[in-house]
C-alpha positions as CSV (number, residue, x, y, z in Angstrom):
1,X,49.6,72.2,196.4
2,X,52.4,74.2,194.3
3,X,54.0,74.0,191.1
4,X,57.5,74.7,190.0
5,X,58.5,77.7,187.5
6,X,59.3,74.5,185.2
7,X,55.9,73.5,185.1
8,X,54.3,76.7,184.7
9,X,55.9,77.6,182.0
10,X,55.2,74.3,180.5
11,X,51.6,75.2,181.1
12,X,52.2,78.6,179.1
13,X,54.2,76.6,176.2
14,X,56.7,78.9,176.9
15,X,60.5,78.5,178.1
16,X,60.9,78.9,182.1
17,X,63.3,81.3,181.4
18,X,61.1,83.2,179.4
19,X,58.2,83.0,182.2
20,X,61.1,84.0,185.2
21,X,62.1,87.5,182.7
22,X,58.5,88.1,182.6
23,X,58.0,87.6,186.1
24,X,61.2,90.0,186.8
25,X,60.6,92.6,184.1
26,X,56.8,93.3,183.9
27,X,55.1,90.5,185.9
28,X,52.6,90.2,182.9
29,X,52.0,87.3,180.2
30,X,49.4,88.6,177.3
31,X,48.7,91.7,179.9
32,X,47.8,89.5,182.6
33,X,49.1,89.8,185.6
34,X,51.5,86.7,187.1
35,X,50.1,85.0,190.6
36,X,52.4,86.1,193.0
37,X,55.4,83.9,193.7
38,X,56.0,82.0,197.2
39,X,59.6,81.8,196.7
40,X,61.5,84.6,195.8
41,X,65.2,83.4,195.9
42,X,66.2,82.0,192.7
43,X,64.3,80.9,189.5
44,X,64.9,77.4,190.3
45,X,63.6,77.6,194.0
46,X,60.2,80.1,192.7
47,X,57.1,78.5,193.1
48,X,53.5,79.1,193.2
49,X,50.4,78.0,194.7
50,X,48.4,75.7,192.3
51,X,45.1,77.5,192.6
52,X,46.5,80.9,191.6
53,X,48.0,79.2,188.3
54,X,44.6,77.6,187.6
55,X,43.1,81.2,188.0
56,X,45.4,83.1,186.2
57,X,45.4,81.3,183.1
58,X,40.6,81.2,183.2
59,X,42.2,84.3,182.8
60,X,44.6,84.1,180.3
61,X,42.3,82.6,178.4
62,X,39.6,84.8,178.7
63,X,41.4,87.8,177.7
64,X,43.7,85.3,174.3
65,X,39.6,84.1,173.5
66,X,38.8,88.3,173.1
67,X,41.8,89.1,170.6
């Protein structure tokens, strides 16, 4: 299963632009590192696999429960 950019973002309650620049710039949200993308060619067409979303953000909220 995958998920868009769209609704990844949606998941972060952040805009999918925002989660594409991050993805581009340092590939980090909150100093966790972004699943790795199974599209590459445009924002719009990026996706990722659904299991590596629901791992990175145990993560993410791991490391937001800690601050």
């Amino acid at each position: 299963m995958e998920i868009s950019t769209k609704e990844f973002a949606d998941w972060l309650n952040i805009k999918e632009g925002e989660l594409i620049h991050k993805y581009r710039t340092t590939g980090e949200v909150y100093s966790v590192a972004l699943p790795p993308a199974l599209y590459h060619q445009t924002g719009q067409t990026r996706r990722f696999r659904y299991a590596d979303v629901l791992k990175f953000m145990k993560e993410l909220k791991s490391v937001k429960g800690n601050e």
